[in-house]
TORMIFI-470991 format. One line per 10 residues: number of its first residue (from 1); their letters; for each residue y, z, x of C-alpha. Coordinates in steps of 0.25 Angstrom, whole numbers, plus 2048, in hexadecimal, padded with zeros to 3 digits. Layout:
<rs>
NUM	a	Y,Z,X | ...
</rs>
This chain:
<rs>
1	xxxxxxxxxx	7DD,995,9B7 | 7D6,995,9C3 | 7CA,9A0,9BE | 7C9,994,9B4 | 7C8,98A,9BE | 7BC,992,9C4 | 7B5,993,9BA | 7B6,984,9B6 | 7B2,982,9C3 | 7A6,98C,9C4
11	xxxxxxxxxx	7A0,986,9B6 | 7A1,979,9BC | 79A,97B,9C7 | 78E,983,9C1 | 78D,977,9B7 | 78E,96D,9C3 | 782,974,9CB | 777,96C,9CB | 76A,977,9CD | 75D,975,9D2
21	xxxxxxxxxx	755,977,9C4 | 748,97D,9CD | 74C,982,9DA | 744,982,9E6 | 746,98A,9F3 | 74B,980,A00 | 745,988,A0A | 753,989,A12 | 75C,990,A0B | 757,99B,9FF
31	xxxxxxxxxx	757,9A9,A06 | 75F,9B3,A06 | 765,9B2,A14 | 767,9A3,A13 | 775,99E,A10 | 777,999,A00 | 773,98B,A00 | 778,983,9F3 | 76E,97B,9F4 | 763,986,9F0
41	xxxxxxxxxx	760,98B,9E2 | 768,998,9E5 | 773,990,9EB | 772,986,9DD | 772,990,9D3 | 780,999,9DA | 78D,997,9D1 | 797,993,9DC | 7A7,996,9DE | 7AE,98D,9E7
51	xxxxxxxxxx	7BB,993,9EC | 7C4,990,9F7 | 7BE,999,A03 | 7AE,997,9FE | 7A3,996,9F4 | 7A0,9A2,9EB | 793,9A2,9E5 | 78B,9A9,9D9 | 77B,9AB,9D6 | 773,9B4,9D0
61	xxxxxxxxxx	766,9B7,9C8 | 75E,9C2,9C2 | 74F,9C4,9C0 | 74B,9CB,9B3 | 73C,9CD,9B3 | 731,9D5,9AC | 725,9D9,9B3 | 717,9E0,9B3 | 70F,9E9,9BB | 700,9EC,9BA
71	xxxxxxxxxx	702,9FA,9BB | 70E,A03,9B4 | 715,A09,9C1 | 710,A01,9CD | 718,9FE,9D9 | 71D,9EF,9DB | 723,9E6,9E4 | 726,9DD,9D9 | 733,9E1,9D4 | 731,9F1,9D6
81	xxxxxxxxxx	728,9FB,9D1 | 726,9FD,9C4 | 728,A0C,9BD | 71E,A17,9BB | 71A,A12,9AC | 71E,A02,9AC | 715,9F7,9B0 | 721,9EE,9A9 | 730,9EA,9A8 | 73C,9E2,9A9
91	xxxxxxxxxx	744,9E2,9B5 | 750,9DA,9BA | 74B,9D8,9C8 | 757,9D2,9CD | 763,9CF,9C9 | 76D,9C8,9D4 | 77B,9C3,9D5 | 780,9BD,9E0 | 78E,9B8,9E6 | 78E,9AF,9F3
101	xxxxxxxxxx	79A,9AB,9FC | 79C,99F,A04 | 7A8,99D,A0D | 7AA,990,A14 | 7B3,98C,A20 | 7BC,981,A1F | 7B2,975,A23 | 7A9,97B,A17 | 79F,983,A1E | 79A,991,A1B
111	xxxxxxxxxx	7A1,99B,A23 | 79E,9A9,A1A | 793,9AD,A10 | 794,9B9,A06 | 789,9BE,9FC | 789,9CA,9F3 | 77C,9CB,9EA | 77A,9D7,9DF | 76F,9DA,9DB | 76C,9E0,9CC
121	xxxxxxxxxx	762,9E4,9C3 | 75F,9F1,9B9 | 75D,9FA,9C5 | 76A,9F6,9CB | 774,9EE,9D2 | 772,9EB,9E2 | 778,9E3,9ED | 76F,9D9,9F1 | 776,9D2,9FB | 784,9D2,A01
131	xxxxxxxxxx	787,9CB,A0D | 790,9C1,A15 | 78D,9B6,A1F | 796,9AE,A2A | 793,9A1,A2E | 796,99C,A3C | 79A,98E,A3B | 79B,988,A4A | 78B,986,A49 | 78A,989,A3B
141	xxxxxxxxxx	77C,98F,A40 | 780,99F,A3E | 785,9A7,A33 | 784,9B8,A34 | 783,9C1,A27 | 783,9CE,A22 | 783,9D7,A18 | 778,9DB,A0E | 76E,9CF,A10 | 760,9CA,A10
151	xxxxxxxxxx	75A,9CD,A1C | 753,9C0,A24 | 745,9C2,A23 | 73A,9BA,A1D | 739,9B3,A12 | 736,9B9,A05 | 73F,9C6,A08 | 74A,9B9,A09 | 746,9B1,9FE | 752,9B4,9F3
161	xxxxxxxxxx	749,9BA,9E6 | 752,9AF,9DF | 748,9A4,9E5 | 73D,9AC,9E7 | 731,9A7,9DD | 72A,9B4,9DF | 72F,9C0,9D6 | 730,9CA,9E4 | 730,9C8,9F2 | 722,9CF,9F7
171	xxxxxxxxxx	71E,9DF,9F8 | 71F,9DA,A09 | 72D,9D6,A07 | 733,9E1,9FF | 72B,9EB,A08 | 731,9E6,A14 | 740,9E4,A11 | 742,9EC,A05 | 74E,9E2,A00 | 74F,9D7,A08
181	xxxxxxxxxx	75E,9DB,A09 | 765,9E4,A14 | 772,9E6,A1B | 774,9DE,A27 | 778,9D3,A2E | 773,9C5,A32 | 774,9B9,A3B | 76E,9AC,A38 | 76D,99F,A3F | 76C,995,A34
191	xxxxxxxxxx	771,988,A39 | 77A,981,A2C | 77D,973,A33 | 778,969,A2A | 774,95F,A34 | 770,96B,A3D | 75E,96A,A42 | 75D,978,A40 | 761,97C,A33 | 751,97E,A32
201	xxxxxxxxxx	752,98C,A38 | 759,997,A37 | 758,9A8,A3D | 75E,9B4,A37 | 75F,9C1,A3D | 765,9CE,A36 | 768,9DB,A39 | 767,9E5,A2E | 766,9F5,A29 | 757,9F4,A26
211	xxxxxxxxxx	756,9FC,A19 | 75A,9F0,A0E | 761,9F2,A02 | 758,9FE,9FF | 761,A08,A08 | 76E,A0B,A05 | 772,A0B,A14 | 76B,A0A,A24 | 763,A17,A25 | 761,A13,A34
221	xxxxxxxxxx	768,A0E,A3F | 75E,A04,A41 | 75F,9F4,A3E | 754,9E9,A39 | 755,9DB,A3E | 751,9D2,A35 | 74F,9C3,A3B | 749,9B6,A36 | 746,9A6,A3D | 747,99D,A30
231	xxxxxxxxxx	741,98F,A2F | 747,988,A24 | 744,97A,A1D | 739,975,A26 | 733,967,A20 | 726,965,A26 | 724,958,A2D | 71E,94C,A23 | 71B,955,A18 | 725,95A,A0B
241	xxxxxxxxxx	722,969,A11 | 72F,971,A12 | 72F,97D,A1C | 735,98C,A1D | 732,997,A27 | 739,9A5,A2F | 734,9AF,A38 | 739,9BC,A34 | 73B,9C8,A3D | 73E,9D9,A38
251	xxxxxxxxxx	742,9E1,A43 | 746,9F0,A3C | 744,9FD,A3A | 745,A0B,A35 | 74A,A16,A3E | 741,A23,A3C | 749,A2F,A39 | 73D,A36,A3A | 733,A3C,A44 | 727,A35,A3F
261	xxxxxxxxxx	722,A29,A3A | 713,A23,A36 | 70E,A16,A3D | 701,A10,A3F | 6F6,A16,A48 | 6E8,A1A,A47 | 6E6,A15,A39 | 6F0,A1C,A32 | 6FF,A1D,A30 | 702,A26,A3C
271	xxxxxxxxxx	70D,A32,A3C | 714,A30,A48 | 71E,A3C,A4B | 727,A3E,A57 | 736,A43,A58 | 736,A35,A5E | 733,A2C,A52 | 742,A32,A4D | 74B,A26,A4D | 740,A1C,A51
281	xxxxxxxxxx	741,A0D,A49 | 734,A0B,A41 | 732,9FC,A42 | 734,9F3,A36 | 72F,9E6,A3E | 72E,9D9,A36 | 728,9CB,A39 | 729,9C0,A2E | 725,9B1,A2E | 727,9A8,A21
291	xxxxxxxxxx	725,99C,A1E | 728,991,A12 | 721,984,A0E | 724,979,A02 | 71F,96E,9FF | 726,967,9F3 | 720,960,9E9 | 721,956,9DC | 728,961,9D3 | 72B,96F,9DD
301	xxxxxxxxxx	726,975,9E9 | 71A,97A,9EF | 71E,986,9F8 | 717,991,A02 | 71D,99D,A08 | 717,9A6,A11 | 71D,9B2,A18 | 717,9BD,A22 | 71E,9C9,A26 | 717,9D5,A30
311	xxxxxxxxxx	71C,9E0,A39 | 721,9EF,A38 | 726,9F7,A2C | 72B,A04,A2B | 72A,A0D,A1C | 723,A19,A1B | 715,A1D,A18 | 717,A1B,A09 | 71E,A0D,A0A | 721,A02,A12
321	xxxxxxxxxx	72F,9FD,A0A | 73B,9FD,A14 | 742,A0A,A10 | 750,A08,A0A | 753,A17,A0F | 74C,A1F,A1A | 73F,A27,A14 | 741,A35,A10 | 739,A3F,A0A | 73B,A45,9FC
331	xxxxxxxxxx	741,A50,A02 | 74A,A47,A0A | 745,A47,A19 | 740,A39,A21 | 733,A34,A1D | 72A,A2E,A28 | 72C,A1F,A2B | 71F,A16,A2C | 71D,A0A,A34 | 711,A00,A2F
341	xxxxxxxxxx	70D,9F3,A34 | 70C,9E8,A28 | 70C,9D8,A26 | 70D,9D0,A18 | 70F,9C2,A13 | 711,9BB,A06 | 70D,9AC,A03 | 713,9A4,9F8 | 70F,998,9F2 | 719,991,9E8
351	xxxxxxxxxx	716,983,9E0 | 71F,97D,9D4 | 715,97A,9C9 | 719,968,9C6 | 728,96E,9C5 | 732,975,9CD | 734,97D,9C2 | 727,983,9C1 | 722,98C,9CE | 716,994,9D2
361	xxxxxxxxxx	717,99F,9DD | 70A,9A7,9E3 | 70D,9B1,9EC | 703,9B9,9F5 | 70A,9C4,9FF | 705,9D0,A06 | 70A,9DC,A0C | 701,9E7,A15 | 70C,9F1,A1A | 702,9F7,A21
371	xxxxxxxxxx	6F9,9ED,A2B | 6F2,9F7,A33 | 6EB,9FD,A26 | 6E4,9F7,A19 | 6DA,9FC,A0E | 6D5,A0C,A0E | 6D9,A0D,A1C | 6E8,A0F,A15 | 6E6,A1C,A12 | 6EF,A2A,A0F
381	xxxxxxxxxx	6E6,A33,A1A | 6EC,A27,A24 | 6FB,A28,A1E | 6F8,A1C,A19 | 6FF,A19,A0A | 702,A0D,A00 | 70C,A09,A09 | 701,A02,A13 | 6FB,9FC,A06 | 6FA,9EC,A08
391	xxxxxxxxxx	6FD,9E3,9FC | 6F9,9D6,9F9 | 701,9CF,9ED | 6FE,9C1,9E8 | 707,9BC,9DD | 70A,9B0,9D5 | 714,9AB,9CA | 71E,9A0,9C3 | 729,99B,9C4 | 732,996,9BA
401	xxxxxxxxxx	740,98E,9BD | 745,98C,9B1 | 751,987,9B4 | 75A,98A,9C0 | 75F,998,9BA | 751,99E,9B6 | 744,9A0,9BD | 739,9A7,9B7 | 72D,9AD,9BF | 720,9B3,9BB
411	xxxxxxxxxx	719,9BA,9C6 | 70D,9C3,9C6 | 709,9CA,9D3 | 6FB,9D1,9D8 | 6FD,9DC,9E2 | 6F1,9E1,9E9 | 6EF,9EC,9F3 | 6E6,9EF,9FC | 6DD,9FB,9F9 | 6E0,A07,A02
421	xxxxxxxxxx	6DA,A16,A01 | 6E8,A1B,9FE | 6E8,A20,9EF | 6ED,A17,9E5 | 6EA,A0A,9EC | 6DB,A0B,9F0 | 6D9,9FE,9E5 | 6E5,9F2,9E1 | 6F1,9F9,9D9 | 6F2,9F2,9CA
431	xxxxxxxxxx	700,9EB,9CE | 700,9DE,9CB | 70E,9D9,9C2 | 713,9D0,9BC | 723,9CB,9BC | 729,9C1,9B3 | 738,9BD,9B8 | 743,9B4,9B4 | 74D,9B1,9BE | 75C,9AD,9BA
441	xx	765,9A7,9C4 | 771,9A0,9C6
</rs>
């Protein structure tokens, strides 16, 4: 009787829902370290359980898309690379489900948060995010999780790819926090008072293993921490303009488990070796600023976003990517670590075309992971490789909301390198693609 009584309950309330046909973001509340808000499209579309303790929720989605590449067996930031003899195919790119937990104390206010994401797709099933959250509730300005988690930094790399309008987040962005999930833990000051003056800001600051969802486990004994100042909701004065904004700050590292490592110095990657650089932290030093307008119109939005990120990162001289595992060899010994200057940014510009169910996205980003070099001065007789290779990428697309379960996206992006004097990439790579994706969600 009683499973009955649930399910009556459940179909009634998924009839009852009323959802927003055409969501748009509200600036406040749509990232993934920001606490489930009903009044967002992901918050809309959850299947919700009321039980005596708290509210469970449901959502999920799935992307199937097809794609193209210029050239059969390029590299790509768009969804992977491609195989040796393939310049097409289908792909499931993602394919979440996703359970939320609320429990409320006895005056109704949220005193514990859980979340378990998995992630699925032909290559796999993964764990995306499972974490848990207290709330204080004498200030109701705190709450501290931890767990597997998005770590606060940016925009973009927080931007939920359920929301997001673009296909991926940029080369920058997946560089730099090669998946924007780690193990960690987190406070926040996030005031929830309704009446409170100060529910326009907000600060996170985590302190997690460093190497993502890439590694298995912490290779070092050495911590990043990952913080970020978050301006939200800011209506300009006398003007429709709606504002959003944070400063973003990296602070991390690998340890050396070598003698010697390559740096800057008299035009070229210098091999610095001494029984001294053992143990030593290469710096992975980050510093972010973002910032969101819209401007609303008749029928949609007009939206900008911009986002600049510049410091340290450590790879090795064959790649900048944040390493999941420390670098060896073929023949299993420690690889050489490499420490590089580097700065990107990406812009957005997003208008509904007469309907909020029609929307155009252009997106220009670039990413030079290597600032004190550029053109034939990047160069193998310098130690120089790809790796400091700087791409610019402009790319531009429609969407369609079709109704509050589908989106579709057509995107086409134009990669362009910068000519170097390392072989290969002494003229633009033939790399441009092409994605088409639909998006089912509930």
């Amino acid at each position: 009787m009683s499973t009955v009584l649930l399910l009556s309950y459940v179909t009634t309330m998924a009839q009852d829902t009323k959802l927003d046909v055409f969501p748009k973001r509200n600036m406040g509340n749509d990232l993934l370290t920001d606490m489930i808000d009903t009044s967002t499209a992901m918050g809309k579309k959850m299947l919700s359980i009321a039980t005596k303790f708290g509210n469970i929720s449901f959502s999920g989605y799935l992307q199937p898309q097809f794609q193209y590449i210029q050239t059969k067996g390029s590299a790509s930031y768009n969804g992977g690379d491609y195989a040796p003899n393939s310049d097409n195919r289908f792909r499931l790119r993602r394919g979440r489900m996703r359970m939320d937990y609320t429990g409320y104390t006895a005056k109704g206010k949220p005193s514990t948060y859980f979340v378990l994401q998995f992630d699925g797709t032909e290559r796999g099933v993964n764990v995306r995010d499972f974490w848990g959250r207290y709330y204080e509730n004498k200030f109701e300005l705190f709450h501290f999780s931890t767990g597997i988690m998005a770590r606060p930094f940016g925009f973009e790399l927080l931007y939920s790819s359920v929301n997001r309008e673009a296909p991926e987040r940029g080369r920058m962005s997946q560089i730099l926090m090669n998946t924007e999930r780690d193990l960690g833990v987190m406070f926040s000051f996030a005031p929830r008072k309704k009446e409170s003056k100060i529910k326009w800001i907000g600060f996170d600051i985590g302190i997690y293993n460093g190497q993502g969802l890439t590694g298995t486990q912490e290779f070092d004994s050495h911590k990043d921490v990952v913080s970020k100042l978050s301006f939200k909701k800011i209506h300009i004065p006398n003007t429709p303009v709606q504002f959003s904004a944070g400063l973003s700050y990296f602070n991390g590292g690998l340890v050396s488990q070598g003698n010697t490592y390559y740096r800057y110095a008299n035009n070229m990657m210098y091999k610095d070796s001494a029984e001294a650089n053992i143990g030593k932290v290469m710096a992975r030093k980050y510093y972010g600023m973002d910032a969101q307008f819209q401007i609303p119109n008749k029928k949609g939005i007009t939206e900008f976003r911009a986002e600049y990120i510049m410091g340290q990162q450590t790879g090795t001289l064959s790649t900048t990517i944040t390493p999941g595992t420390y670098p060896t060899t073929t023949t299993g010994s420690v690889m050489p670590l490499a420490v590089r200057s580097f700065n990107g940014a990406y812009f957005y510009y997003l208008q509904h075309l007469g309907s909020a169910q029609h929307q155009l996205v252009l997106k220009y980003d670039w990413y030079d992971p290597n600032t004190k070099v550029s053109g034939n001065a990047i160069s193998a007789t310098n130690n120089f490789t790809a790796a400091d290779v700087k791409y610019n990428t402009f790319g531009g697309g429609y969407v369609y909301y079709v109704n509050p379960n589908l989106k579709l996206t057509l995107w086409y992006e134009h990669p362009v390198n910068e000519k170097s004097a390392i072989k290969g990439i002494d003229k633009d790579l033939k790399d441009d693609n092409f994605t088409c994706r639909a998006q089912f969600s509930f």
